[in-house]
C-alpha angles and dihedrals in degrees: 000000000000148000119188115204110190103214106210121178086252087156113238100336133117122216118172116196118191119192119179108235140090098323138002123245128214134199109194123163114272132181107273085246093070105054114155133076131291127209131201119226130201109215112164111058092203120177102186102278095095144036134206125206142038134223092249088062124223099098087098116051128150126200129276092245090045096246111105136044127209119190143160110235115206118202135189099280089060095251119131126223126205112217132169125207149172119279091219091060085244122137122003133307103261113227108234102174141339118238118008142139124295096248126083135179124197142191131254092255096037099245111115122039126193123220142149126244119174101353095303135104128253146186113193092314106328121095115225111172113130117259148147132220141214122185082205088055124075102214118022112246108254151186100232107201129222123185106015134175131175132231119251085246098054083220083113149047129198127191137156112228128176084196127126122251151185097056135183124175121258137185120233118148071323154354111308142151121264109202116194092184116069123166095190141243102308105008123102128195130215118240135193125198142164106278083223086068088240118128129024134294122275119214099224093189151025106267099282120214101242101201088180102348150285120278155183097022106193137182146180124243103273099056092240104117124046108198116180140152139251122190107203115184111321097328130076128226130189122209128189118197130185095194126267091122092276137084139203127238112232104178150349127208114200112216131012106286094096125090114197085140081081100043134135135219125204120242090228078061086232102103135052122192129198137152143192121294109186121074118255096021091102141266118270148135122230122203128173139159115264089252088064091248120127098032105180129166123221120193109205108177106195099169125268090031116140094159136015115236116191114212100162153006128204116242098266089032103247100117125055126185117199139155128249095231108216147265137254081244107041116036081212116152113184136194109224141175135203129171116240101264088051095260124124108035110189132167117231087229106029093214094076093193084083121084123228125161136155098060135172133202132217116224095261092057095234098103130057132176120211144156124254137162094187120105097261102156087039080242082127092256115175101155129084115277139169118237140181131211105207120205125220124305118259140144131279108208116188139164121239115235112265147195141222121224118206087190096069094048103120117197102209124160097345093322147128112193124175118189119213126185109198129185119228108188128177110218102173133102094263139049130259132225140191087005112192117216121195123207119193151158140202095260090067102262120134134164124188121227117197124215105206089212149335127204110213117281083019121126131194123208109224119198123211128175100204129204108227086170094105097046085049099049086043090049085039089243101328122077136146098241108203124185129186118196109203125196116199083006090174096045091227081133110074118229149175091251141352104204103086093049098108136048123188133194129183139204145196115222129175113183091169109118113269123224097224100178130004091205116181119175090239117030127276113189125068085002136121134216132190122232114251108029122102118239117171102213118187119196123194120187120201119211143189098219078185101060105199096344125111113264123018098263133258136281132306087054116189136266116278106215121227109193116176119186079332097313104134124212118170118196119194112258117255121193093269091033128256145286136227122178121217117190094235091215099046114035091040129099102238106206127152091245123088126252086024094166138043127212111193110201121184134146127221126209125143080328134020121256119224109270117251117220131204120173105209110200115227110187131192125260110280113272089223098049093053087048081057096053097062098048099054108331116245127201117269119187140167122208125188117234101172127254086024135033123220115218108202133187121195108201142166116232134235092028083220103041132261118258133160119164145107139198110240115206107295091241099074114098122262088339114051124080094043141066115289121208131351111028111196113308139173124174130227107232132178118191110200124197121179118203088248096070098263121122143169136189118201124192128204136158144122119263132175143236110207110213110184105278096001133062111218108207115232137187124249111213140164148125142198146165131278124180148153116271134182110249087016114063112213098348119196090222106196127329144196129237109182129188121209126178116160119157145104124240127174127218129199123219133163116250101252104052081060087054117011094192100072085067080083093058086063090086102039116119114254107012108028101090085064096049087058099056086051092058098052097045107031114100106192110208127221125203116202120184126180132209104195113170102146115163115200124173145218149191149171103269115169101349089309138097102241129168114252107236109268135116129204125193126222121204133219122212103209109187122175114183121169130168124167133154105221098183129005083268102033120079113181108193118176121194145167141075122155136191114297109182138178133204126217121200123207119231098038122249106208075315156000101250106080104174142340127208125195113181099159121157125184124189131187127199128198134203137197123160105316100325123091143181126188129203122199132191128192126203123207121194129171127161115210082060134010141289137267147183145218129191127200121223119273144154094302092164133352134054089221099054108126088241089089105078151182110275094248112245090233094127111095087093114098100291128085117054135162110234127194104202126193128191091282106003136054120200112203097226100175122027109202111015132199107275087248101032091168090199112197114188125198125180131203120226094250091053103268111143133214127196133179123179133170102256123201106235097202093201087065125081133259117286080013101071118085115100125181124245145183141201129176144199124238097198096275104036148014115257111229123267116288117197107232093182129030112181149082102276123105119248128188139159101041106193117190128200133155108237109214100278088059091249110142113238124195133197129176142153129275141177128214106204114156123269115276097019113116105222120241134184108276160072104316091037085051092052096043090066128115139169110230126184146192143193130228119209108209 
């Protein structure tokens, strides 16, 4: 249903016209800028069974551009319903969510409505209040939001929240939320997020104390500005905050006459409105700028008014619409609105004896919904509806956002151009004519395009090929190019709202050319080179004559820059770029420092690139190779091994060889006479450095280990690091010597000169005639083994190569092992060695060789019968200082000295068997064995076996005691053992043989000495001896 009023500029007048028919027309007095005609519209069709609106106002809103209506709809069960209709009545009320809260906020265009359910905020259907989730956690942790509002452009949300915030999940006796934000127990913070619920939440303000609450929380539509207000005891305050986590307070108002709980803020952000609230303290209008400037009072006086209460402002703040309140006496509530400088006073419904509260402006300030239960159509309404009074109807032009595309620059004849295509649309209730479009940029350039005419919801694509020459030469070559495209930009064409004429878009374009790749053949950067010596170096730089621009431009192309230590080279620009070549070890500054020159590269086309620097580093020749060179020259080489080059010295070290020994007295044995330890040596080394910083030294070379008479041949090793260091040049950083002798070699020496005392026994009776036959044709061997792993180090130390203190030792295993039988009764055995060792010290002082220690011992045993004597030598060395001996005691004269003895009887521990062996087996005979067994084996021809062996019979006495047996083998097993003798005299060297009839015959050795004499070797020992024999029979 519908009412039409035809405003006519009547002056100050009032005529009301009623004409029974389908509808009643007014003619109230309107501002001369709003000539047209305005029509009412019923929206709501209530029966009785729901109300709309709230006394904190915001459950009615209609849309910036007048052609929507949002409103909460309470029924009878107390649960309020969003819908969303048609400002024109037309269609049906489109259901938007059950149950939510009594404020809404909506866009501009009325296609997008806020709202809170649940706690929760929405847009349309989507929540997007900020929250994190756990699957561990129960509930998410939220910002639960309290007043909200949403920007005309629907790009923003704002909403205040107390809530806690930046929450991760933690375990204590179970899964919670730990919060690290808190604003505290009564404070509230402001937040603004995408209104597509994407990205995170930004805190607005500093924590704010609420003391009843903030609200209302208002913003432009942008999205830019936040204004709310605080009341704070019994005074208000209003705030207005751009972000930045902070606000800025704009006014306070002392006492409660003031009623900023009911205030307005422009679309445009520029303009706040607020009135009175108590009864009696006047009746007047303030309005101020956000940033608190231009504060003026109107007094507008409609009748019945006792407080002012804003509900709306128009977008540039010259229209406000507010109600009247009401009296003690007449419950009367009226929609009114003024323009800002007082003038214009004008009811909503011009017959003021119908109420009418809750009301919200469009933008243009022609179209205002409101609640009424007055019969306003003359349909016999008495039930609360929501109505709108439309304006008239006129365009809304807008521009659609656009982009700028820096692929589709071109660069032809000196000039940048950038086309742009941008869509201009009406989407307002009426048609446009002789439209006006502005294009301009921010170097002052604009051009005007004309659309002839444009039918509503109707859009025109313009075309401009716009010069960013002039932005680019003022910026050499970069510049942010903007452009804003406006459509009406001098506002002659009447809409429903101005703010969304323009649309602006902005690019960065840098045209300048671009250094791609500094590409030498060997590295530039964090490298090293050495002076002298030649390194062609060829360096291509690639280049985008084009910068940011598609395509890489057109000949002829421009000039690349080479600038070295501030000598300056051009080369003509290729496609690619271009190339100069610099010799790394010539053209170069050489220095000790690092990053000792400095090469400057840039390219210059229509504009000039930014230069790219790289500071090479040339250093010296090293101070230790030179002190080298003058002591025996080494080989020093570079080999390119793009894209490095390698730098190798091949050097001898010590520069004085290396040399550690000392010639003990020629009397010691093996060893004495000759050089002992390091023999001349000097070691092969090649230090590496690559240009990158990494180094190696590596160390090889032969050495030698002198052992008496005999050289035993060694490897040098090692390794170490070189590398390049600021301050330094190539440094040889640390390196390794090693010394490594590892071999066996045997030595031969008489007897007697082991062990010079066994040159007596030579005389003695009985066996010395033996002994001296021993002594002539024994030759005793020595076997001397090394173990030489000594690690020494050097370094480059002040300009020289010096060993860094240290000393390592190298050991000698000396073994000397001899047995022999000289005669059937006389055994000769020589044992002993020991560890000599030496110690070399680095760096000499005065010499190598540190210490040298000799500790050798020899021994030798004889044997004759069952009598034995032992002689034993030590030999002491020490350098620095001498050697000395010392000999043990043995026989030196006589046959009877006491130093011959009895061979103890100490063998019947595990030691001595007799053992038979055969190719894979071995069989134990006799355990233990008599300490001098003398075994003797004879076979038969058809296997029998016969053996014969001296047994210790342990009933008879010392020197009495040895007794002959025999065991043989059958073929399959030994016999066990058969006495051939059983008495007290002594019996030694059994022989076995088979005489031709197979029978087994035995001899041995015996000696009569007379009963209870204990033998000795001697005389009459010697002349009490016989040889016996028997025969077996088999």
């Amino acid at each position: 249903m519908k009412s039409k009023v035809q405003f006519a500029n009547l002056g100050r007048g009032l005529v009301l016209v009623l004409i029974l028919a389908a509808f009643m027309v007014f003619e109230p007095v309107l501002p001369t800028a709003a000539q047209g005609t305005a029509t009412y519209y019923q929206i709501t069709n209530n029966t009785g069974d729901f109300s709309y609106g709230n006394t904190e106002n915001g459950s009615i809103r209609i849309s910036g551009n007048g052609q929507r209506v949002a409103f909460v709809s309470s029924s009878s069960t107390a649960r309020r319903d969003l819908y969303v209709a048609n400002s024109d009545g037309s269609g049906t009320p489109e259901l938007i969510r059950e149950d939510v809260s009594d404020y809404v906020a909506f866009n501009y265009a009325g296609d997008h409505v806020l709202y809170k359910h649940s706690g929760h905020l929405y847009l349309d259907q989507t929540d997007i209040t900020p929250c994190v989730t756990d699957p561990r956690i129960a509930e998410p942790a939220c910002l639960e939001p309290g007043a909200f509002t949403l920007s005309g452009n629907s790009e923003y949300a704002f909403f205040t929240s107390d809530s806690n915030w930046n929450c991760v999940p933690v375990y204590d006796c179970g899964w919670h939320w730990q919060c690290t934000f808190h604003p505290g127990f009564v404070n509230s913070l402001v937040w603004r997020v995408s209104a597509d619920g994407t990205g995170s939440p930004e805190q607005w303000t500093s924590p704010i104390e609420e003391n009843g609450g903030i609200y209302p929380l208002l913003t432009d539509v942008e999205g830019k500005l936040a204004v709310f207000r605080r009341p704070i005891d019994n005074d208000e305050e209003l705030y207005a905050s751009r972000g930045g986590q902070a606000q800025t307070l704009i006014v306070r108002e002392e006492g409660t006459k003031y009623n900023l709980k009911y205030m307005a803020l422009s679309a445009d952000g520029n303009w706040i409105a607020y009135g009175t609230q108590v009864y009696g303290q006047g009746r007047h209008l303030h309005i101020l700028r956000s940033d608190g400037s231009e504060h003026t009072t109107i007094h507008p006086s409609p009748p019945n008014t006792n407080m002012h209460v804003v509900q709306g402002i128009s977008e540039d703040g010259s229209r406000i619409l507010f109600n009247n309140g009401w009296s003690s006496t007449q419950n009367t509530h009226n929609e009114w609105l003024v323009n800002r400088d007082g003038s214009d006073l004008t009811p909503v419904l011009s017959n003021t004896d119908l109420k009418n509260q809750y009301g919200s402006l469009s933008y243009d300030g022609q179209s205002v919904a409101f609640l009424s239960n007055e019969d306003i159509l003359g349909n016999g309404n008495t039930y609360d509806q929501i109505f709108v009074l439309k304006g008239p109807a006129n365009p809304d032009l807008s521009v659609d956002a656009f982009t700028l595309d820096l692929a589709a620059v071109t660069h032809s004849g000196g000039k940048y151009i950038l086309p742009v295509d941008v869509t201009v649309r009406n989407t307002g209730e009426n048609a446009a004519a002789d439209i006006k479009v502005r294009f301009s940029d921010n170097g002052g350039w604009s051009e005007t395009q004309t659309i002839d005419h444009l039918a509503a919801d109707a859009g025109k694509v313009l075309h401009l090929d716009w010069d960013i020459t002039n932005l680019l030469n003022a910026g050499k070559g970069k510049a942010a190019v903007k452009l804003a495209v406006a459509a009406d930009p001098d506002n002659v064409i009447v809409e429903a709202g101005e703010l969304n004429n323009t649309a602006k878009s902005s690019l960065e374009v840098d045209a300048r050319p671009r250094i791609l790749q500094v590409k030498p053949r060997f590295r530039l950067d964090s490298a090293y080179f050495l002076n002298n010596q030649s390194v062609s170096n060829p360096i291509k730089v690639l280049v985008d004559w084009n910068g940011d621009l598609t395509g890489n431009g057109d000949a002829p192309y421009g000039d690349v820059y080479f600038d070295l230590n501030g000598a300056q080279v051009s080369k003509a620009g290729q496609s690619w770029g271009a190339q100069h070549t610099y010799d790394m070890g010539d053209d170069f500054n050489a220095a000790f420092s690092c990053a000792n020159n400095t090469l400057r590269v840039w390219a210059v086309g229509d504009f000039e690139s930014l230069e790219t620097t790289i500071q090479p580093t040339v250093f010296p020749f090293p101070g230790w190779v030179d002190w080298l060179e003058t002591l025996h020259p080494g080989e020093f080489s570079t080999e390119e091994q793009a894209p490095l080059v390698e730098y190798t010295y091949a050097f001898k070290y010590p520069e004085e060889p290396f040399e550690a020994n000392w010639t003990p007295p020629g009397w010691v044995p093996y060893l004495g006479g000759h050089e002992l330890g390091i023999l001349e040596t000097q070691s092969e080394a090649d230090a590496a450095g690559k240009s990158d910083g990494a180094g190696s030294v590596g160390v090889s070379g032969q050495t030698g280990l002198g052992l008496g008479a005999a050289d035993v041949d060694g490897n040098l090793s090692g390794r170490g690091n070189a590398r390049f260091i600021c301050g330094e040049s190539l440094d040889l950083t640390s390196a390794e010597l090693n010394f490594g002798i590892h071999a066996t070699i045997e030595q031969e020496a008489g007897l007697a000169d082991v062990v010079p005392a066994v040159r007596a026994a030579e005389s003695w009776p009985v066996v010395g005639r033996a002994i001296r036959w021993v002594n002539k044709s024994t030759q005793v061997k020595a076997s001397l083994t090394p173990g030489i792993d000594i690690a020494t180090q050097f370094e480059a130390r002040n300009d020289e190569l010096q060993f860094i203190n240290g000393e390592g030792t190298g050991s000698i295993d000396a073994c000397v092992e001899l047995s022999t039988e000289a005669c059937a009764d006389l055994n000769a055995s020589v044992y002993g060695g020991g560890t000599p060792y030496f110690t070399i010290q680095v760096p000499k002082n005065p010499d190598y060789l540190k210490e040298v220690g000799i500790d050798l011992y020899y021994g030798a045993t004889f044997q004759a019968w069952e009598f034995e004597t032992e002689y034993e030598r030590k030999v002491n060395c020490h350098y620095p200082g001498g050697c000395s001996e010392v000999e043990s005691s043995g026989l030196m004269a006589m046959a009877n000295d006491a130093d011959w003895h009895l061979i103890p009887r100490n063998y019947a521990a595990p030691g001595p068997m007799v053992r038979a062996a055969a190719t894979t087996t071995e069989t134990v005979l006799v355990s233990p064995s008599y300490a001098r067994p003398e075994p003797s084996l004879t076979a038969r021809a058809d296997g029998f076996r016969l053996l014969a062996y001296v047994h210790d019979d342990a009933s008879d006495p010392d020197g009495r005691h040895t007794e002959i047996r025999i065991l043989t083998w059958d073929g399959s097993a030994w016999s066990s053992p058969t006495d051939l003798t059983d008495d007290q005299q002594p019996d030694f060297a059994p022989a076995v043989a088979f005489d031709g009839g197979g029978n087994g015959l035995v001899i041995w050795e015996r000696s009569t000495l007379a009963t209870g004499i204990t033998p000795t070797l001697n005389i009459t020992f010697a002349q009490r001896l016989e040889i016996v024999a028997r025969t077996r029979v088999s």
